[in-house]
C-alpha positions as CSV (number, residue, x, y, z in Angstrom):
1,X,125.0,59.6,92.5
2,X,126.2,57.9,89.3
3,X,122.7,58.3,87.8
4,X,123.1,62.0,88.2
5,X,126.8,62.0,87.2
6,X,125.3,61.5,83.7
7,X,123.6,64.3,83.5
8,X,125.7,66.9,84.6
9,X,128.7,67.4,82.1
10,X,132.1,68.1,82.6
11,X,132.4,71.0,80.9
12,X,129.9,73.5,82.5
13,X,132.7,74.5,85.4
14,X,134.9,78.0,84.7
15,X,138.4,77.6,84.4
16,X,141.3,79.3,86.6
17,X,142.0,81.1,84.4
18,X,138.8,81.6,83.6
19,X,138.1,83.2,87.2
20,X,141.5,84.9,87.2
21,X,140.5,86.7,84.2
22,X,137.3,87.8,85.0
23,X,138.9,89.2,88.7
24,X,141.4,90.5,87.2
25,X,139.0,92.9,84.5
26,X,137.6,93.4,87.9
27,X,140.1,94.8,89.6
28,X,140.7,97.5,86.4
29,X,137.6,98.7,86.7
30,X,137.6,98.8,90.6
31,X,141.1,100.8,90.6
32,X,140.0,102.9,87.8
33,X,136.5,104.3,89.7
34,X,138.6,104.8,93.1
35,X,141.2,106.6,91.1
36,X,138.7,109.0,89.1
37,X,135.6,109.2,92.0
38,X,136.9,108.6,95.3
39,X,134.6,106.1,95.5
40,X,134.1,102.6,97.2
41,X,133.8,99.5,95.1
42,X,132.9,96.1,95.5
43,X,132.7,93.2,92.9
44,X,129.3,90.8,93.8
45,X,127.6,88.4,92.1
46,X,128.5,85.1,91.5
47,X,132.2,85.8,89.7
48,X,132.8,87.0,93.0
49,X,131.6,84.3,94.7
50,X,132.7,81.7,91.7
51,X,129.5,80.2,90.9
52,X,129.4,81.5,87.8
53,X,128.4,78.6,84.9
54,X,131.8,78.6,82.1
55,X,131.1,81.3,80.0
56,X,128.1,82.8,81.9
57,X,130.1,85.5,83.3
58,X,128.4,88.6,83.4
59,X,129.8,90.9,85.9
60,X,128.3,93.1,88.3
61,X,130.2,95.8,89.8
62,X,128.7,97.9,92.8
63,X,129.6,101.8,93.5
64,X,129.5,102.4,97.6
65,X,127.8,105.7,98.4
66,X,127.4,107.2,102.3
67,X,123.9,106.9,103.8
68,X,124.2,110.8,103.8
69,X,124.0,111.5,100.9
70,X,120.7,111.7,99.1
71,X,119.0,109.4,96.6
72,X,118.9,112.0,93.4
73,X,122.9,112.5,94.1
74,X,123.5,109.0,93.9
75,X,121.5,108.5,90.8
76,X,123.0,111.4,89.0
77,X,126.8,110.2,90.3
78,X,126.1,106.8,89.9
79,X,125.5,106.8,85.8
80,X,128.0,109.3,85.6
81,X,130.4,106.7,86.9
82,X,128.8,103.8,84.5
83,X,129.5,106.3,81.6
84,X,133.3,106.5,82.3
85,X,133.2,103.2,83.3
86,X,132.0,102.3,79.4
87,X,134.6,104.5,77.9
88,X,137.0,102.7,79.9
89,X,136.3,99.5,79.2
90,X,135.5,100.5,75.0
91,X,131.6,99.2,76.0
92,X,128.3,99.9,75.0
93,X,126.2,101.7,77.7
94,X,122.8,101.6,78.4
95,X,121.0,102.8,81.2
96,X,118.4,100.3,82.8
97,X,116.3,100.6,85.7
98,X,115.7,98.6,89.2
99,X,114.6,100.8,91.9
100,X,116.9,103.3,90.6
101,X,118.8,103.9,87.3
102,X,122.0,101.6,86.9
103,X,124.2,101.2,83.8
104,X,124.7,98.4,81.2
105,X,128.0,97.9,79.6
106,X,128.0,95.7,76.5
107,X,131.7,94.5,75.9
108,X,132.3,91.3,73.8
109,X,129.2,89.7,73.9
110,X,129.0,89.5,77.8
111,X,127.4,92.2,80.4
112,X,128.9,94.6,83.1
113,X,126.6,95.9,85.6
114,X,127.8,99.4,87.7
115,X,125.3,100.1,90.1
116,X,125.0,102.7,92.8
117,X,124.1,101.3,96.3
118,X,124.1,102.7,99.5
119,X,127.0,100.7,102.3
120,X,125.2,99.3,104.9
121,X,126.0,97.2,107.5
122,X,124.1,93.7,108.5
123,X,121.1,94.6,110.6
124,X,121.0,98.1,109.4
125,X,118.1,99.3,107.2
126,X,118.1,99.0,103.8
127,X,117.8,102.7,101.8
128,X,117.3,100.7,98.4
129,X,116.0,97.3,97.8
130,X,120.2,96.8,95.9
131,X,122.0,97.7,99.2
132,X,122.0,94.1,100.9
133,X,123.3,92.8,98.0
134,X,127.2,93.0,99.2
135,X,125.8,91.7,102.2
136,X,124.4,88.6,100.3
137,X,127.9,88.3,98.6
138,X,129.9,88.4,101.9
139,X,127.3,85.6,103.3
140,X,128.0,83.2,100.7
141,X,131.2,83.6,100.3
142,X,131.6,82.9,104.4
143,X,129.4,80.2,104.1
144,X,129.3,78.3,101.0
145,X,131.6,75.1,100.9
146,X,132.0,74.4,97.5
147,X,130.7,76.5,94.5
148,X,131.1,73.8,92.4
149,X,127.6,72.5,94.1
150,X,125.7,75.6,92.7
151,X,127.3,75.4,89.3
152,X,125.7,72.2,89.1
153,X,122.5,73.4,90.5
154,X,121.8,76.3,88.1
155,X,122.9,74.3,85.0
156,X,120.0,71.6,86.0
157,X,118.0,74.5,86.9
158,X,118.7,76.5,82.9
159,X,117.4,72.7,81.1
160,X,114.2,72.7,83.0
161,X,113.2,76.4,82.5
162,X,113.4,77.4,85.7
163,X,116.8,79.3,86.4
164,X,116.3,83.5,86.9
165,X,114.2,85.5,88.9
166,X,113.1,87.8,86.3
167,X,109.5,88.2,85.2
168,X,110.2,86.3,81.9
169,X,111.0,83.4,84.2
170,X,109.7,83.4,87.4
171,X,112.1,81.0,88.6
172,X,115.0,80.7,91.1
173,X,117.6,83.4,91.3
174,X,121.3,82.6,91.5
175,X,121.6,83.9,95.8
176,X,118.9,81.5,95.6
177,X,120.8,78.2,94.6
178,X,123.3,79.5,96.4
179,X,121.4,79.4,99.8
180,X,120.0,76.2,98.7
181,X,124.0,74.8,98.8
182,X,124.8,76.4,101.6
183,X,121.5,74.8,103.6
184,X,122.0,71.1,102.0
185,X,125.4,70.8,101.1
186,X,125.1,69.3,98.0
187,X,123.8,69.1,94.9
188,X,122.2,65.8,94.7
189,X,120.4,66.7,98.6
190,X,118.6,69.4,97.0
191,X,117.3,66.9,94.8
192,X,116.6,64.7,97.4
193,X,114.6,66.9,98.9
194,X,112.8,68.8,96.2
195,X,111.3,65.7,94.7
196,X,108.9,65.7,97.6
197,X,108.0,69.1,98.4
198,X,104.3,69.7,99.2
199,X,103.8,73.2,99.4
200,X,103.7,75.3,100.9
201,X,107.2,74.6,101.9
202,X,109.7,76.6,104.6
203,X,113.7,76.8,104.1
204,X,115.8,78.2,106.9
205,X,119.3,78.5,106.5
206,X,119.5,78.8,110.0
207,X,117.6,76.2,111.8
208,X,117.5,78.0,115.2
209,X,115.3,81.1,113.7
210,X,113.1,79.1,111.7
211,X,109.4,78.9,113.4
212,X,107.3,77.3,110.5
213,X,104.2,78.3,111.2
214,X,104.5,81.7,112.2
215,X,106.9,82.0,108.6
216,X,103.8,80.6,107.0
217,X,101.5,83.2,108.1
218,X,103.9,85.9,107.7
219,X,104.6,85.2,104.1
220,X,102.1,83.4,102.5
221,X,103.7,81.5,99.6
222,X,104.0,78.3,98.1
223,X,108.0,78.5,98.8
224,X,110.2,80.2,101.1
225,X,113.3,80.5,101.9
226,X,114.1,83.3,104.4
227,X,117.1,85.3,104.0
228,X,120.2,85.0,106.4
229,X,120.6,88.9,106.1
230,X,117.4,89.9,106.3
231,X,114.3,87.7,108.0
232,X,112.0,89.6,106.8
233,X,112.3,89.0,103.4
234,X,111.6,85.9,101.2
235,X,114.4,84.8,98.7
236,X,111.8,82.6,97.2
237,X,109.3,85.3,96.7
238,X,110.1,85.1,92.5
239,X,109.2,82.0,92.3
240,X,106.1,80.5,90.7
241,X,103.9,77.5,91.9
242,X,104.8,76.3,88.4
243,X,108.5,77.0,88.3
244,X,108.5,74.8,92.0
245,X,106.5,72.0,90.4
246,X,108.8,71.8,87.5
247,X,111.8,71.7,89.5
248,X,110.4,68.8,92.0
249,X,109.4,67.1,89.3
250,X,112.9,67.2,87.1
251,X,114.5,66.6,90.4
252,X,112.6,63.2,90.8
253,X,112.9,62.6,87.6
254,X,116.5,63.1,87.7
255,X,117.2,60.7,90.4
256,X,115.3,58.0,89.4
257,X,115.9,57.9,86.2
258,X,119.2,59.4,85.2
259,X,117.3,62.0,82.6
260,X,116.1,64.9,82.0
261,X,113.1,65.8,80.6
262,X,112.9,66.5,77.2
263,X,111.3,69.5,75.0
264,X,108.3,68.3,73.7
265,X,105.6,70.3,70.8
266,X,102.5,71.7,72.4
267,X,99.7,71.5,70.4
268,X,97.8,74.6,69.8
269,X,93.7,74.7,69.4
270,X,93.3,78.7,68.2
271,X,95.9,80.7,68.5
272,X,95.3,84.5,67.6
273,X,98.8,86.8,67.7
274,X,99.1,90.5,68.9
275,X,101.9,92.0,67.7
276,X,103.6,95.1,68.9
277,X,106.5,97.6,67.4
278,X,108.2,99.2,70.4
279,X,110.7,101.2,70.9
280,X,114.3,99.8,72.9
281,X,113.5,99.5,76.2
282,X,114.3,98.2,79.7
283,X,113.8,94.4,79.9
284,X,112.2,94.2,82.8
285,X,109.6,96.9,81.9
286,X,108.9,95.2,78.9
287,X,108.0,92.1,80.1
288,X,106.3,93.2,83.2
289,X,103.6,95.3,81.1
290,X,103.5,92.2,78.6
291,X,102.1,89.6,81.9
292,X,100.1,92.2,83.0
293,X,98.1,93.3,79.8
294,X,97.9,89.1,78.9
295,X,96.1,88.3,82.4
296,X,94.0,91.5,81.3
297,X,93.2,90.2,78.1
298,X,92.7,87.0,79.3
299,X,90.0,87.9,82.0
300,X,88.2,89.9,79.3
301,X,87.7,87.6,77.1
302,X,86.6,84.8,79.8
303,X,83.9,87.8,80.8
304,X,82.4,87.3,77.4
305,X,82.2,83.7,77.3
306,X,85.3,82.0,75.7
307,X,87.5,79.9,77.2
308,X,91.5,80.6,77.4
309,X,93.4,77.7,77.6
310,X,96.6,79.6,77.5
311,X,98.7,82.9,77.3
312,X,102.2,83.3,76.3
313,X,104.5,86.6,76.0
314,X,107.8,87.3,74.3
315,X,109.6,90.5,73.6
316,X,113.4,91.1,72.4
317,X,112.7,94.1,74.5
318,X,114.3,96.1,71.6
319,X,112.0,96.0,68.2
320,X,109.1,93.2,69.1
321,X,106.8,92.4,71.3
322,X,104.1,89.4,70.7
323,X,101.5,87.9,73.2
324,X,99.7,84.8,72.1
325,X,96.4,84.0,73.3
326,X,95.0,80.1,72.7
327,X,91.9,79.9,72.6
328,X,89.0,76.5,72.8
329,X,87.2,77.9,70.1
330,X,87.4,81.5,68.1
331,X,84.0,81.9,68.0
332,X,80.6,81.7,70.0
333,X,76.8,82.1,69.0
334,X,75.2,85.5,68.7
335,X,73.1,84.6,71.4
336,X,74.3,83.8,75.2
337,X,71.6,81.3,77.0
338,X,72.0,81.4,81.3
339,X,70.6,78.7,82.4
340,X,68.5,79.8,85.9
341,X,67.0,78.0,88.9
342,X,64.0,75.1,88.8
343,X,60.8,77.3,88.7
344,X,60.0,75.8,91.8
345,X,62.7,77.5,93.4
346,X,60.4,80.5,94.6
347,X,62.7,83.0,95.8
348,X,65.6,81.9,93.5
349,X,63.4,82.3,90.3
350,X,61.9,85.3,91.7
351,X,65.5,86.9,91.5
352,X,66.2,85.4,88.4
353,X,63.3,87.0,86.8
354,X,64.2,90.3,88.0
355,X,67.7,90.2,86.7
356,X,67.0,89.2,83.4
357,X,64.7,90.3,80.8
358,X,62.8,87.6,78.3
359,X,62.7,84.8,80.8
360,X,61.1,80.9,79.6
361,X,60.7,78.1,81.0
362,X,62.9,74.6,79.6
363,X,62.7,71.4,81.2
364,X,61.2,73.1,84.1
365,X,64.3,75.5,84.5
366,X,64.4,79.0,83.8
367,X,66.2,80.2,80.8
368,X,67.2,83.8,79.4
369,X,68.6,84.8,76.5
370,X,70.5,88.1,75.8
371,X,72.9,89.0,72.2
372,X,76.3,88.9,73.1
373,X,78.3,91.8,72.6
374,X,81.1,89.8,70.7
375,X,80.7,86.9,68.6
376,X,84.4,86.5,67.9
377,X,87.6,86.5,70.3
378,X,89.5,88.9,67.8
379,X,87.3,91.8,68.4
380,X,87.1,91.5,71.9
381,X,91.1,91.6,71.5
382,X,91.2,94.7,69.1
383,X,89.3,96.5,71.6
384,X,91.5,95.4,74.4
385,X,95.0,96.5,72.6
386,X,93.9,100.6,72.3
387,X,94.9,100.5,75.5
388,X,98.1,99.2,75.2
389,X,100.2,99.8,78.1
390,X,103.0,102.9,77.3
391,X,106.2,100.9,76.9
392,X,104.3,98.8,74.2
393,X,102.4,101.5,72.2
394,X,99.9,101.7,70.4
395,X,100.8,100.5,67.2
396,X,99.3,97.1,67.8
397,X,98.4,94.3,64.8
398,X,96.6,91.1,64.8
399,X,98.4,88.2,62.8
400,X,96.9,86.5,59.8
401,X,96.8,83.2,60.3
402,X,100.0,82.5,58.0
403,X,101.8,85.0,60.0
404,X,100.9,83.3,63.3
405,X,103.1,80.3,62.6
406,X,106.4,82.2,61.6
407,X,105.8,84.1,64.8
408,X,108.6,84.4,67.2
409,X,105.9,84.0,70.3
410,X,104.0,80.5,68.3
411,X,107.6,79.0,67.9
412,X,108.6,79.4,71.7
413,X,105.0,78.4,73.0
414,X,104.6,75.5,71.0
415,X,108.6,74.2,72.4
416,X,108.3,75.3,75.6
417,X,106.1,71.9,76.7
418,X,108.5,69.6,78.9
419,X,108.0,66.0,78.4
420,X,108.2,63.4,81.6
């Protein structure tokens, strides 16, 4: 434990009156949407369950509608409240999306979240994929010994790269850590155990329903951690097989060492940058259609012949988007050669011959040659990008080389190597 007591610093726990005055902002708001709508109102989220990191306090604040009532009124009602709510409070709203439309106040450099949800009680059906979260909030807070434990366990988790479950990340959400807490107590078990996970790997809060296998079939990850208030969903689902390697391996690093890994420079072979001017737009959105066109543009150019060795994606989600593609080489020949069967391969060659057109014979094998429809990776790329995806428009450029360097996507790709 003293090994890990020199990593984790003093400073990264909230104050009293730290919590007291994020309750007590709260509480105004909470009063104030009664007063005005009638309406019920809980605070979740780790302020309410005090395991928020000092100064990482966001707040998420969640307007209680009837079952009854239908999804379009709670929608419509549900901004309506966020929009008072921001006058209120002398924020900035915007309105983002989840499974439904939710509002984003902007107040002093931190967030407030006011987001419709349908009240349900546990082992009732979920109406929206938000409505268990109360029911996460109550769990924790019955549950979880000391939030001091996840504190630690999300600030380990933000140095590594792997704290958030958004699509920029991949990694492990905050209800997450906190069922991780709750499960092994302490920080330093979670540790203990991570640094020898061989996936795929089961977590049951509760022992008594876990059956391993059958969890294994059912879900089919690399990780997962079954939720207390609902079994049939994994908590874990987020999380990539390379945010869970990164973990185990910080984790052993951690304890054996003392350390953490350090940020390292990756070196780059041929980086060519796409560069997009969009207009503001919901985070999520933004980042979701970036992954997906950069596994597109990857597969494309790996049907014509050149090797990816990696793809990276950035967006500030309000000017800029950029997706950087590294490539082995920028270039091929004009000609592709497939190399066929031995000519004495009768019914192979046979085939072979009938597939492709100008077949010879070298070193006994049969070889064809066909002109490749791109030389270069670039226009294989400018072809791709007409078909941007709608949240990141059309108005697509390719970087000179200078440009590539100053780019916001190179700088974060070539720092974003961890070091063991």
């Amino acid at each position: 434990m003293l090994k890990l007591n020199k990593i984790i610093p003093k400073g990264i726990f909230p104050s009293k009156k730290e919590i007291e005055k994020e309750i007590s902002l709260a509480d105004n708001i909470s009063s104030f949407i009664k007063e005005k709508f009638g309406l019920e109102v809980r605070l979740v989220g780790s302020i309410a369950k005090k395991t928020f990191v000092k100064g990482k306090n966001d707040m998420d604040i969640f307007v209680l509608f009837d079952k009854s009532v239908s999804k379009d009124y709670l929608r419509k009602m549900g901004l309506r409240v966020g929009k008072e709510v921001a006058k209120f409070v002398n924020g900035k709203a915007r309105v983002h999306y989840a499974e439904h439309p939710y509002t984003r106040i902007e107040i002093k450099g931190k967030f407030i979240d006011v987001v419709p949800a349908y009240k349900i009680g546990p082992n009732e059906r979920i109406i929206s994929a938000v409505d268990r979260t109360p029911l996460h909030t109550d769990y924790v807070i019955s549950n979880l010994h000391d939030p001091r434990e996840v504190i630690k366990l999300k600030w380990f988790m933000k140095q590594v790269g792997v704290y958030g479950a958004e699509i920029k990340t991949h990694g492990f959400s905050g209800y997450l850590c906190e069922l991780l807490v709750i499960k092994y107590r302490s920080f330093e078990r979670i540790l203990e155990e991570a640094s020898v996970w061989e996936p795929p790997v089961v977590i049951c809060v509760n022992d008594s329903e876990c059956n391993t296998n059958e969890l294994k079939k059912k879900f089919n990850w690399h990780l997962i951690v079954v939720d207390p208030v609902d079994p049939n969903r994994n908590v874990a689902s987020p999380v990539s097989l390379d945010s869970m390697a990164k973990f185990a391996l910080a984790a052993r690093m951690a304890l054996s060492t003392g350390k953490l890994p350090r940020k390292g420079r990756k070196k780059v072979a041929n980086p060519i940058v796409v560069k997009w001017d969009i207009q503001e737009e919901n985070e999520e959105i933004i980042w979701s259609q970036l992954e997906s066109f950069g596994v597109s543009i990857k597969r494309q150019l790996e049907m014509n012949g050149f090797k990816v060795n990696d793809i990276h994606w950035w967006t500030d989600s309000k000017k800029t988007a950029e997706l950087l593609v590294d490539l082995d080489v920028p270039t091929l020949p004009p000609v592709e050669k497939a190399v066929g069967p031995s000519a004495f391969d009768y019914k192979n060659s046979d085939r072979f011959i009938e597939k492709h057109e100008k077949v010879y014979i070298e070193s006994y094998k049969l070889i064809s040659q066909k002109k490749r429809k791109y030389k270069d990776a670039k226009s294989v790329i400018k072809d791709a990008v007409k078909a941007s995806p709608k949240h990141l428009g059309k108005r697509a450029r390719i970087l000179s080389p200078g440009q590539v360097k100053n780019s916001r996507v190179f700088k974060l790709y070539t720092n974003k190597m961890w070091v063991w």
